[in-house]
C-alpha positions in Angstrom: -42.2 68.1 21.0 -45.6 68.4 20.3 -46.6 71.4 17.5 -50.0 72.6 17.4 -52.8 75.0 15.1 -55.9 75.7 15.6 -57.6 73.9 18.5 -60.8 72.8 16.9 -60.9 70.0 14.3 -60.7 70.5 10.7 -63.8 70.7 8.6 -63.3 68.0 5.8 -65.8 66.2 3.4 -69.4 66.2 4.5 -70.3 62.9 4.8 -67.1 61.0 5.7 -67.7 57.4 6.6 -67.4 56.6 10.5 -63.7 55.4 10.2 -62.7 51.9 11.2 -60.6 51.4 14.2 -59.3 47.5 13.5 -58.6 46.1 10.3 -58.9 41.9 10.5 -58.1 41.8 6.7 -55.1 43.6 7.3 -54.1 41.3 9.9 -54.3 38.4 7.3 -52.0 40.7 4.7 -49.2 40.8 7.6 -49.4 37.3 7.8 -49.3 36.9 4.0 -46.2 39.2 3.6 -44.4 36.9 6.4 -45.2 33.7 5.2 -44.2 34.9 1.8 -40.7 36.2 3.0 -40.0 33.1 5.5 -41.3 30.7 2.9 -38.3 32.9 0.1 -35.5 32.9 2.6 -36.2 28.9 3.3 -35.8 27.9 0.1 -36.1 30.2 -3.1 -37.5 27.9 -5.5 -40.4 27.4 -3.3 -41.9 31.2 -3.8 -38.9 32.7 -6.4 -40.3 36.3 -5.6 -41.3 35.8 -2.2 -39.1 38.8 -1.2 -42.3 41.0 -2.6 -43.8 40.2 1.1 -41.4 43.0 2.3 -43.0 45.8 -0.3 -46.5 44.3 1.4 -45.2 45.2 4.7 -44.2 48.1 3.6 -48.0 49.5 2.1 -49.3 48.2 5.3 -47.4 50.3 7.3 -47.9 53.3 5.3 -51.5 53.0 5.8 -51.9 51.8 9.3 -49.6 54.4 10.5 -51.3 57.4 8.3 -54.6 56.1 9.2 -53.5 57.1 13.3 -52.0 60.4 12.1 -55.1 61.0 10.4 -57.3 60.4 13.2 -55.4 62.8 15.5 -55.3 65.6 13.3 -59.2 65.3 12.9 -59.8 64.6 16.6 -57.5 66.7 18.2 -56.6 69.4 15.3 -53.0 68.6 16.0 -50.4 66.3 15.6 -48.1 65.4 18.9 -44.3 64.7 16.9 -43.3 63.5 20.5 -46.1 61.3 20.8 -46.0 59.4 17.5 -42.4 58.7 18.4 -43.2 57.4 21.3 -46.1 55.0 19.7 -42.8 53.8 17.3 -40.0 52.8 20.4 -43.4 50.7 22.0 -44.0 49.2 19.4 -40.6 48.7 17.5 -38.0 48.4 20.0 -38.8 45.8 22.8 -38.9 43.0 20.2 -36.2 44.4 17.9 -33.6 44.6 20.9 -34.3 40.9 22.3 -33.4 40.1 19.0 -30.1 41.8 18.3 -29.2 40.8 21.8 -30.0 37.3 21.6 -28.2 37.3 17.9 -25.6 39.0 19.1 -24.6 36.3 22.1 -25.9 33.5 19.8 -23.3 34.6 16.7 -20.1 34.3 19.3 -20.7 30.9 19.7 -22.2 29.9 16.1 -20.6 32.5 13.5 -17.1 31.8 12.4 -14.5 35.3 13.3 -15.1 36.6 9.9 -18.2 36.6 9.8 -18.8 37.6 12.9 -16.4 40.9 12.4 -19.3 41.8 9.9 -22.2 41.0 12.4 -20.7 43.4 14.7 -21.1 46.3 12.6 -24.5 45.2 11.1 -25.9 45.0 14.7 -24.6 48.0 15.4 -26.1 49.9 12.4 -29.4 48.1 12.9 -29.9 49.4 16.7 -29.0 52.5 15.1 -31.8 52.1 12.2 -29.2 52.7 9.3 -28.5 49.0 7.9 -29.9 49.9 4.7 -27.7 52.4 4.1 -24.8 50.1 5.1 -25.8 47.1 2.8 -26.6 49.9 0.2 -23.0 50.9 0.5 -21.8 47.0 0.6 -23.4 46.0 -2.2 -21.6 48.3 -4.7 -18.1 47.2 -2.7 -16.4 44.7 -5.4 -14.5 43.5 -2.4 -17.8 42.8 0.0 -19.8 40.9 -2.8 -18.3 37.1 -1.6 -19.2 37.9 2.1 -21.3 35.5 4.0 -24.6 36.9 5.2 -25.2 38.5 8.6 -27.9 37.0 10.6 -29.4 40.7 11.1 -29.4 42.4 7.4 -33.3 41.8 7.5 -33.3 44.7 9.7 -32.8 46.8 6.4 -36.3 47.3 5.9 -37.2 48.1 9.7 -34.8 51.3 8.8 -36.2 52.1 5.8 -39.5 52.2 7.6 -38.1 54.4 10.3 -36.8 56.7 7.7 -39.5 57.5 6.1 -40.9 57.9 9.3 -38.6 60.8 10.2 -40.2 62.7 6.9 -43.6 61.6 6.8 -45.3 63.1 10.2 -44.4 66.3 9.0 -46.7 66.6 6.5 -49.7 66.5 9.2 -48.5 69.1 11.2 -48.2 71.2 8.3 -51.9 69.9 7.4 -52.7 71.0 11.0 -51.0 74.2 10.7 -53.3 75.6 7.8 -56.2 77.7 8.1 -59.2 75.9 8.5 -61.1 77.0 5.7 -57.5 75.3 3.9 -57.7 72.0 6.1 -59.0 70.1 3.1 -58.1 66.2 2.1 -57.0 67.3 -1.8 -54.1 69.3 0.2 -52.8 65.8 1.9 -53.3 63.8 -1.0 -51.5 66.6 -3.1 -48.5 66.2 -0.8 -48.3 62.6 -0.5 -49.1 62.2 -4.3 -45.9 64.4 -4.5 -43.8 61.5 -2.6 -45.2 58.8 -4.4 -44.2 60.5 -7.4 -40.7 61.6 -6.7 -39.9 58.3 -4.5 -41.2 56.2 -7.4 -39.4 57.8 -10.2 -36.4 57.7 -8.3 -36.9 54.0 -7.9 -37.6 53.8 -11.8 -34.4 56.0 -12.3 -32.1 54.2 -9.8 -32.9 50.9 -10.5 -31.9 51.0 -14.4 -28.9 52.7 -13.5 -27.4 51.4 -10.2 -29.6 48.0 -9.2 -26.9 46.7 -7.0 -27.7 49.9 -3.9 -31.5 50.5 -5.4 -33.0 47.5 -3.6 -32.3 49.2 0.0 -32.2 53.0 -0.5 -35.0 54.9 1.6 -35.4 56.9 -1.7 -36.5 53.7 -4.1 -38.9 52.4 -1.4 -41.0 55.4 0.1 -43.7 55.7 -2.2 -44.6 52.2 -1.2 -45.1 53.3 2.2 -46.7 56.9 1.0 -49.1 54.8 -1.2 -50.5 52.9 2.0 -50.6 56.4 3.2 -52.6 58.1 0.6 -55.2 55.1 0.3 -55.5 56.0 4.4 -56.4 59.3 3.5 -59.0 58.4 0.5 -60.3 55.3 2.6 -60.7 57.9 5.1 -63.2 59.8 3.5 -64.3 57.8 0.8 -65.6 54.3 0.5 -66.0 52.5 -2.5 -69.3 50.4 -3.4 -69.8 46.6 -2.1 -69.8 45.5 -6.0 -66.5 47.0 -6.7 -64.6 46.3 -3.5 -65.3 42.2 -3.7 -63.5 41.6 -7.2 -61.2 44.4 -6.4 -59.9 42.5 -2.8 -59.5 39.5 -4.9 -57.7 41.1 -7.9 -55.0 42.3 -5.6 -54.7 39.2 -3.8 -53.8 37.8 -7.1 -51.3 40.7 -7.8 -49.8 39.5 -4.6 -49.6 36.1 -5.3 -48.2 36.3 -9.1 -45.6 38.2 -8.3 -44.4 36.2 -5.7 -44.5 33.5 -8.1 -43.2 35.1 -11.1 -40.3 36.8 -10.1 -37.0 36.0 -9.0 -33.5 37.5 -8.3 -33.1 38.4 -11.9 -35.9 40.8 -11.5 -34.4 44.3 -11.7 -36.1 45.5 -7.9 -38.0 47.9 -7.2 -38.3 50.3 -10.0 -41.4 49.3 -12.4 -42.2 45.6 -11.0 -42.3 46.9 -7.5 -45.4 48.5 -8.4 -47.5 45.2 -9.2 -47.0 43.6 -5.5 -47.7 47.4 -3.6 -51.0 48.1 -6.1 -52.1 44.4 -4.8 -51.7 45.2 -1.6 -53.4 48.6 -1.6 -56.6 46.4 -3.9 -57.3 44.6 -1.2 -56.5 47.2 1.8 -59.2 49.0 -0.2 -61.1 46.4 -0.3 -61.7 46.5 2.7 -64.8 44.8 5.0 -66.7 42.1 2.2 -69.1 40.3 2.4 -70.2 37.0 1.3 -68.6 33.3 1.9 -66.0 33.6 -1.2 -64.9 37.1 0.0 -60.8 38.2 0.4 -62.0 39.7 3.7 -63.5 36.0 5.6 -60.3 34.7 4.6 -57.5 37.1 5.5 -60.2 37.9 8.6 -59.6 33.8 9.8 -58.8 33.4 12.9 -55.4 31.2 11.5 -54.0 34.2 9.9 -55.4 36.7 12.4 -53.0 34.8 14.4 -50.2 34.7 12.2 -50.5 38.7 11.3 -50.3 38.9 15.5 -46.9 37.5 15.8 -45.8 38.6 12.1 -43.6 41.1 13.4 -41.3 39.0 15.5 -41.6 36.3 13.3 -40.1 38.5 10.6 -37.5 39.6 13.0 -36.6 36.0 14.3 -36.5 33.4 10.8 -33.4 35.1 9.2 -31.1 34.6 12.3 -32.4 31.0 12.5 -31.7 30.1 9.1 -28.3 32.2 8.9 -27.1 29.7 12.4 -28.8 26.8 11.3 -26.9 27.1 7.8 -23.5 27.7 10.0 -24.0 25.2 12.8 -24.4 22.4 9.7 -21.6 23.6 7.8 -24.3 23.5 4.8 -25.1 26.1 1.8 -29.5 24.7 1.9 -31.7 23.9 5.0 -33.8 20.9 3.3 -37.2 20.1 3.4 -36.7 18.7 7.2 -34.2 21.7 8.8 -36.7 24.4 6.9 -39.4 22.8 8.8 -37.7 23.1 11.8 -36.3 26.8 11.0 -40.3 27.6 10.2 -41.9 26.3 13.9 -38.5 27.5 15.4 -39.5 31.0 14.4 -42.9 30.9 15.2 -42.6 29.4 18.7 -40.0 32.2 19.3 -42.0 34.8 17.8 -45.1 33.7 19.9 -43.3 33.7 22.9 -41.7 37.8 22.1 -45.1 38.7 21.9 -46.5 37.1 24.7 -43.0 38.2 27.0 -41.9 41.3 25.3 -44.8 43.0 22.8 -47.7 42.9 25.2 -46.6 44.0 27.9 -45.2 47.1 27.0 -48.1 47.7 24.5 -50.7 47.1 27.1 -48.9 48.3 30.1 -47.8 51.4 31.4 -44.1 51.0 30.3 -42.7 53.6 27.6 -45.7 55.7 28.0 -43.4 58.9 28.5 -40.9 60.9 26.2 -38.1 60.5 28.8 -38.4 57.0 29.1 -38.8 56.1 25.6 -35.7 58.5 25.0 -33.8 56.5 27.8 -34.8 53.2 26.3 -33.8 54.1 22.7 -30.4 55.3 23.8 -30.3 52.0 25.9 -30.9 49.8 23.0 -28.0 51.5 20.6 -25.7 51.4 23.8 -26.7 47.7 24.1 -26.1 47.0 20.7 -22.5 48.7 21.1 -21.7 46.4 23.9 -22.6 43.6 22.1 -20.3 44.2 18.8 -17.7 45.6 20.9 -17.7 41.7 22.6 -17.7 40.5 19.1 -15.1 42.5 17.8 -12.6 41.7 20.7 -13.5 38.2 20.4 -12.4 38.1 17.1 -9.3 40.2 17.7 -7.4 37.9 20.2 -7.4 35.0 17.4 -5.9 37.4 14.6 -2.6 39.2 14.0 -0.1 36.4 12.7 3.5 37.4 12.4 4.7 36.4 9.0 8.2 34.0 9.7 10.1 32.8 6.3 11.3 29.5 7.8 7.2 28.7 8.8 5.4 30.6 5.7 7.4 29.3 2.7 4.0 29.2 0.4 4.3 27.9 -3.1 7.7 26.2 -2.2 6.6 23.5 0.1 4.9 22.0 -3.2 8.4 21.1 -4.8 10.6 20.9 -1.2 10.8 20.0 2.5 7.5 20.4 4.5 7.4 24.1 6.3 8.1 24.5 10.2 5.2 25.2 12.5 2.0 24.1 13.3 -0.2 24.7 10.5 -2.8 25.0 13.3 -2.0 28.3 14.3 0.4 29.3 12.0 -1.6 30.1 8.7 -0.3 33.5 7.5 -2.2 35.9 6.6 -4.9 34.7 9.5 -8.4 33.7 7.9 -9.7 37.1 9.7 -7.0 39.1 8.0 -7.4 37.9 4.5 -10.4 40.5 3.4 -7.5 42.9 3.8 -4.5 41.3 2.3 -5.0 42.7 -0.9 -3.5 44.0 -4.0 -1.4 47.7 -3.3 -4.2 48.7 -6.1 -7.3 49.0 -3.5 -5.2 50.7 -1.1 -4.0 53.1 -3.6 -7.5 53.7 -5.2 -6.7 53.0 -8.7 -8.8 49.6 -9.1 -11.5 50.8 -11.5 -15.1 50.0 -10.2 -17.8 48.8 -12.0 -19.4 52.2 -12.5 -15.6 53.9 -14.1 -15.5 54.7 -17.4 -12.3 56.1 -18.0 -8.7 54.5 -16.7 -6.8 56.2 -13.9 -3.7 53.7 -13.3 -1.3 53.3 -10.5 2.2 54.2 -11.6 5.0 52.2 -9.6 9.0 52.6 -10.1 11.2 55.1 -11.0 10.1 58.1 -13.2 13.6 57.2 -15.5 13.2 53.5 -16.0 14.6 52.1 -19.3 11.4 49.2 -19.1 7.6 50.5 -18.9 5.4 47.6 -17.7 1.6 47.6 -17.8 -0.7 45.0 -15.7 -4.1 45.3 -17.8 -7.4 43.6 -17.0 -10.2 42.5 -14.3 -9.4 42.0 -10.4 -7.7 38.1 -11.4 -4.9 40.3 -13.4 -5.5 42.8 -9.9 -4.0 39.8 -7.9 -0.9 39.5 -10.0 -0.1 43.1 -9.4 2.4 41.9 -5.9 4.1 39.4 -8.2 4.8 41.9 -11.1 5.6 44.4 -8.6 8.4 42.3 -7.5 10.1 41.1 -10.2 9.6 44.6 -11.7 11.5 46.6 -8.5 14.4 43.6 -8.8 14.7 45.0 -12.9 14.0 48.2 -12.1 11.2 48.6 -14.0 8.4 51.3 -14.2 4.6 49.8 -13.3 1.0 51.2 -14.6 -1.6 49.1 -13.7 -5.1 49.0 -15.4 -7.1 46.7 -13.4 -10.9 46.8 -13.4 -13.5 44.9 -11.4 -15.7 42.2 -13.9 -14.1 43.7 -16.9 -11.5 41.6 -18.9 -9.3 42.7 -21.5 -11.6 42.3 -24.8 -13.2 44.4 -27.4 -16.3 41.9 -26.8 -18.7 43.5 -24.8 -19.4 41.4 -21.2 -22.1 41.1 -18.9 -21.8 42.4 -15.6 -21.7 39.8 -13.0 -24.6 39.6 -10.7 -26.5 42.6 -12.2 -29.5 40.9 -13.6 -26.2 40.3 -16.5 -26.6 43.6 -18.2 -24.6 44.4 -21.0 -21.2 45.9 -19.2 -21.1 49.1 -21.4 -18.6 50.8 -18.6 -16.1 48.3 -19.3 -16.4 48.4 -23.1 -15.8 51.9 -22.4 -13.2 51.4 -20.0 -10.9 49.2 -22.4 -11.0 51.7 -25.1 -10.0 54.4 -23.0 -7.1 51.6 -21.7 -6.2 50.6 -25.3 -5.9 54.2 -26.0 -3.4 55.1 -23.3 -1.8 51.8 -23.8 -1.4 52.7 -27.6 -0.5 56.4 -26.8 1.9 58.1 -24.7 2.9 55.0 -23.0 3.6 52.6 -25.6 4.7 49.8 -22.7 7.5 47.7 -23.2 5.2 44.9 -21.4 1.9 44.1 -20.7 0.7 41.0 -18.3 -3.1 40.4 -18.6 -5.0 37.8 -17.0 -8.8 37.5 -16.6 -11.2 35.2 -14.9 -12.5 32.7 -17.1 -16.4 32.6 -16.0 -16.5 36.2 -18.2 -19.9 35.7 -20.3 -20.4 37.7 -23.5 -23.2 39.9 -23.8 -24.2 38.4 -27.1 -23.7 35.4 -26.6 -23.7 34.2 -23.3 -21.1 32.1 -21.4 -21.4 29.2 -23.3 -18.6 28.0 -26.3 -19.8 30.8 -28.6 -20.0 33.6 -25.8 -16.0 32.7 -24.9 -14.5 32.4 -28.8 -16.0 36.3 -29.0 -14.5 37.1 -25.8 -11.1 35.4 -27.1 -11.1 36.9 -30.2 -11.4 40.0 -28.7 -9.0 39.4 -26.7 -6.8 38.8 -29.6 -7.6 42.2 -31.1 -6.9 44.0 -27.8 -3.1 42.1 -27.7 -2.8 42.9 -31.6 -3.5 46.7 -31.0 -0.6 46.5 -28.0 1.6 44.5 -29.9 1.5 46.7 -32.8 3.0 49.5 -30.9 5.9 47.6 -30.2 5.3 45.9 -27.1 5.6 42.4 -25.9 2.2 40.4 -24.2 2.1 37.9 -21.9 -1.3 35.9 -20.6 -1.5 34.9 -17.1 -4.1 31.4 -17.1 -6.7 32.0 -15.2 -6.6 30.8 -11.6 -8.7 28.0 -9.5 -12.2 28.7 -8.3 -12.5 27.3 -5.0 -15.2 26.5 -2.8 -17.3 29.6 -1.4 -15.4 31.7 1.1 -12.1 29.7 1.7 -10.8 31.7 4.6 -14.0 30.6 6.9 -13.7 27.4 6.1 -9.6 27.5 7.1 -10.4 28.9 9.9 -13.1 26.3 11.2 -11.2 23.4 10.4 -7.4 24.8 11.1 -6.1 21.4 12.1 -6.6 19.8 8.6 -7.7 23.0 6.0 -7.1 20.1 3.7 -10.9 20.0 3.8 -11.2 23.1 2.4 -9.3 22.0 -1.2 -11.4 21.0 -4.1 -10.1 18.7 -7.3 -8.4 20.6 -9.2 -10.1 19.2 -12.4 -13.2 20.8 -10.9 -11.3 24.1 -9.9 -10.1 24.7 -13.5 -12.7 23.1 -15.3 -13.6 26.3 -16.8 -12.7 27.0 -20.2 -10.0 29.8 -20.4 -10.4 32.4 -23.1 -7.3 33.6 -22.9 -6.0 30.0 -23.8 -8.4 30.3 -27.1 -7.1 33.6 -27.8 -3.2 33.1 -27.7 -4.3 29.8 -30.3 -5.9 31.8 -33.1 -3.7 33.0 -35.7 -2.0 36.2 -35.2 -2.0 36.3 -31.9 1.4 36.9 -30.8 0.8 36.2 -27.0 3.1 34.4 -24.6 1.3 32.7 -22.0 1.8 31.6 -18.4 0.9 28.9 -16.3 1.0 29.1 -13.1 -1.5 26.6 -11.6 1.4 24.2 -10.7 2.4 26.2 -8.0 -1.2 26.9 -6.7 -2.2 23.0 -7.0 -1.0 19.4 -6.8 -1.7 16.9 -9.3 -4.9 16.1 -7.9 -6.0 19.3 -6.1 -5.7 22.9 -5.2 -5.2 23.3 -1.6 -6.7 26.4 0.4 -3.4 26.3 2.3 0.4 26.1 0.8 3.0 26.1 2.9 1.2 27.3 5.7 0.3 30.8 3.6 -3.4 31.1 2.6 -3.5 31.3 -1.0 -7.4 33.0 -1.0 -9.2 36.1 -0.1 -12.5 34.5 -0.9 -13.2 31.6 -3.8 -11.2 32.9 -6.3 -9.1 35.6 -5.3 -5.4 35.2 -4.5 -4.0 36.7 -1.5 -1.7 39.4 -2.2 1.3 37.8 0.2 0.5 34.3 -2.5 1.3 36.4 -5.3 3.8 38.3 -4.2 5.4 34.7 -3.3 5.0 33.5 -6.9 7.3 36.4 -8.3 10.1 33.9 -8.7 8.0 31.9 -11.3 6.2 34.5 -13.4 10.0 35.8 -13.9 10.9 32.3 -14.7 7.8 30.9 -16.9 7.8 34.4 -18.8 11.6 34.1 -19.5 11.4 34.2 -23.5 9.3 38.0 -23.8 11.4 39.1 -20.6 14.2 38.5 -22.5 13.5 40.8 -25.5 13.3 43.8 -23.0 
């Protein structure tokens, strides 16, 4: 589609600079941004805030690509929609497809099944540019947050470029569509200004209020882009003096540099600190051609990072899947100083060779020159894509679907009796690719609170008449007791209300929220006193089971012995309040943390998942708060122990009686708990009594 005003070119400023066609510097910045990313994802401590190079990227492409659109519109007094599009699958797609299909292939034979179920659907919402969106909606998912990494989710910010992309042409061919005597810079700046401002605040906004989806939503990140755009537009008609433009090139090269340095993952990203990396970037984009033998330009110009900023693109594309398979093939959680070596010439080697094989031609050849067939090979690449996942997804589904047998699965028994029937081999129930999804009936039934829920909404099990109201309070570790409560509750005939909420234990201390740059948890301090309140109120429960993980750090006072006597005694007020009302309380101990994601490792060693246990000095070496709290005085708590059954003397196995005990590293599977019904009845004998 090509949309079109008036034919001659619009009258602007009246001395505008001849523009510039290359950019060396800018060549050195792309190089800059990769190194800093690859140099991040090798080894964090190297470059703690190396993931800035991504937000350097991001200006650059703002203003190379608004710099083009720019020089249409004053050539041609038009912009050709069709056209740009085109420019985008030439340049974008070759390189990006060879990769997602040489990922795809490579993750069958390097990815264990579970991960590779996740791949699938990453690759497939890559081809499709929407993998931001995805991990935007993953990382908000309580139950996604343990998941291993996909070997494509740096295609995130390809789509965020594309994205913007969709929005951003537009406003030249409205530009173009204005009278001529209206066809006036201010009236582009005024409309990419406007992004930059509403993107920006947004980012602010987000940020601060939901940091977990912020990082990758198209709405946090556009004014980056838009500000590369709008320096395209002043650079276009403007040009700053030789004086200014030397300190200024280095100024931002220091911008750069410092934040790459002095952040890190705690960094709440993008919002504010975003802006320090992107206004480097645009210093020394304005900066521009310097002069003189200490000037940003003859260094970023060198023919080194010339070269670097030449294959930046495909090198960005090919380090993450290297590193993800590398990781996987050595069964190891760091590269090393020698495998992130090898991972670094890997990648360049491979992106050197896309370039030479795949880039150039089609960027200097007369492939994709068309609409149709730049249409034809987009829709090839997403159908490509689909192939591939649809191969990974059937190659994970003939290895899953184990039929649960008594005399084979006898879990938590085989630790006091006879060793189980079957081949522990292929006999593990549920199957390592099915544990994500043997959860607690509370997911299912959408009454596990998430970390944004304020207010309580339980889940109500049992008959509307029962003499015995029952209540399961606390984070997603008293979430996995629900199946064995449930159970001994439907033998009693009991009625069931669940209050189970992710990070968010059972204490009038307020938390931190877990992996949230350890914010104070205020929707769980909320939360409980909406819980208490109900609790207290019209349901006045018979019996409540709590449990909570013990890692729970207090927002005063951290997670060290301080930070868990607050917790504790809070915990003690929240079981006085209950008590007082008439009803009974009984603790649940907190349960092992095992090694990081237990059902891969079953599943690649599934003739001895013995190797997959850890000591179980080290798996409940954390102090328990509940413990403290059921010791202070007043505190009228029973509690239960139930790590017997999920260890030995010496260690807790991933595997019991041929039933995986974990979802992940700390989690029980539901069909575990369910299985440990029998005990919690049994250790919780003296307050069941009383009912």
């Amino acid at each position: 589609m090509t949309t079109q005003s008036q034919p001659a070119p619009p009258t602007t400023a009246p001395t505008a600079p001849a523009p510039r066609r290359f950019f060396p510097e800018v060549q050195g910045l792309r190089a800059l941004a990769v190194g800093l990313v690859v140099a991040y994802h090798i080894d964090k401590d190297l470059l703690p805030g190396g993931y800035i190079g991504v937000d350097v990227f991001f200006v650059i492409s703002g203003f190379l690509i608004t710099t083009l659109l720019l020089r249409e519109a004053r050539e041609q007094g038009r912009v050709s929609l069709s056209g740009f599009y085109i420019r985008r699958v030439r340049r974008i797609l070759p390189a990006a497809t060879a990769v997602l299909a040489v990922t795809g292939a490579a993750a069958v034979l390097l990815l264990p099944s579970a991960q590779l179920l996740d791949t699938a659907k990453q690759i497939l919402a890559s081809a499709a540019y929407v993998q931001n969106l995805l991990l935007a909606r993953e990382s908000v998912d309580y139950l996604a947050a343990g998941s291993a990494e996909s070997p494509v989710q740096h295609f995130w910010s390809l789509a965020v470029e594309e994205q913007f992309y969709l929005v951003w042409p537009l406003l030249f061919i409205g530009w173009t569509a204005l009278p001529a005597h209206l066809r006036r810079a201010r009236a582009l700046l005024l409309g990419g200004g406007g992004v930059i401002a509403v993107s920006f605040a947004l980012s602010v906004w987000i940020t601060s209020t939901d940091p977990s989806p912020a990082y990758f939503l198209p709405q946090t990140r556009m004014w980056e882009l838009a500000v590369g755009g709008v320096l395209a537009i002043v650079l276009t008609y403007r040009r700053l003096p030789e004086r200014v433009r030397a300190g200024l090139g280095w100024a931002g090269l220091l911008a750069i540099v410092a934040s790459a340095a002095a952040y890190d993952d705690a960094v709440a990203f993008p919002g504010w600190a975003a802006a320090l990396p992107v206004l480097g970037t645009a210093a020394v984009i304005a900066a521009g051609h310097t002069t003189g033998p200490l000037s940003t330009y003859r260094l970023l110009s060198a023919a080194p990072a010339r070269f670097v900023g030449d294959i930046s693109y495909a090198l960005y594309l090919w380090h993450w899947p290297l590193i993800v398979f590398t990781l996987a093939a050595t069964d190891s959680h760091s590269l090393g100083p020698a495998g992130g070596l090898a991972v670094a010439a890997g990648s360049v080697l491979l992106a050197w060779a896309t370039k030479i094989a795949v880039e150039d031609p089609v960027r200097t050849g007369g492939l994709l020159k068309t609409g149709r067939s730049a249409l034809a090979f987009a829709v090839a690449a997403v159908l490509a894509a689909a192939t591939v996942s649809a191969v990974q997804y059937g190659h994970v589904q003939a290895k899953r679907n184990v039929p649960f047998d008594p005399a084979v699965h006898v879990g938590p028994q085989a630790l006091s009796g006879p060793a189980p029937e079957g081949d522990t081999a292929a006999d593990i129930y549920p199957s390592p690719l099915d544990a994500l999804d043997d959860l607690p009936s509370v997911y299912d039934d959408d009454c596990q609170a998430m970390p944004a829920d304020r207010s309580a909404d339980p889940c109500v099990y049992g008959p509307e008449d029962a003499d015995v109201q029952v209540a399961v309070v606390g984070d997603s570790h008293a979430a996995h007791w629900v199946p064995a409560v449930r159970e001994v509750a439907e033998e009693h005939g009991w009625r069931v209300s669940t209050f189970t909420k992710s990070s968010c234990p059972f204490t009038t201390e307020t938390v931190t929220r877990a992996g949230d740059d350890d914010r104070p948890y205020e929707e769980c301090a909320d939360w409980n006193d909406d819980v208490v309140d109900q609790l207290t109120g019209g349901l006045a429960p018979d019996l409540v089971f709590t449990s909570a993980r013990s890692s729970a750090e207090s927002a005063r006072a951290g997670g060290g012995e301080e930070g868990k006597r607050r917790i504790a005694e809070g915990m003690a007020e929240q079981w006085e309040a209950v008590e007082e009302v008439g009803g009974s309380v009984v603790a649940i101990a907190d349960t092992p943390t095992q090694r990081a994601r237990v059902p891969e490792c079953v599943e690649l060693n599934p003739g001895d998942p013995s190797v997959c246990a850890k000591e179980r000095d080290e798996a409940l070496g954390e102090e328990d708060p509940q413990l403290m709290a059921a010791d202070m005085d007043g505190a009228g708590a029973e509690v239960v122990d139930l790590n017997d059954r999920l260890c030995t003397e010496d260690s807790c196995p991933a595997v019991v009686g041929n039933v995986l005990v974990y979802r992940d590293s700390h989690h029980l599977t539901a069909t575990y708990s369910q299985m440990l019904a029998a005990d919690l009845e049994e250790e919780a004998a003296d307050p069941l009594s009383r009912l």
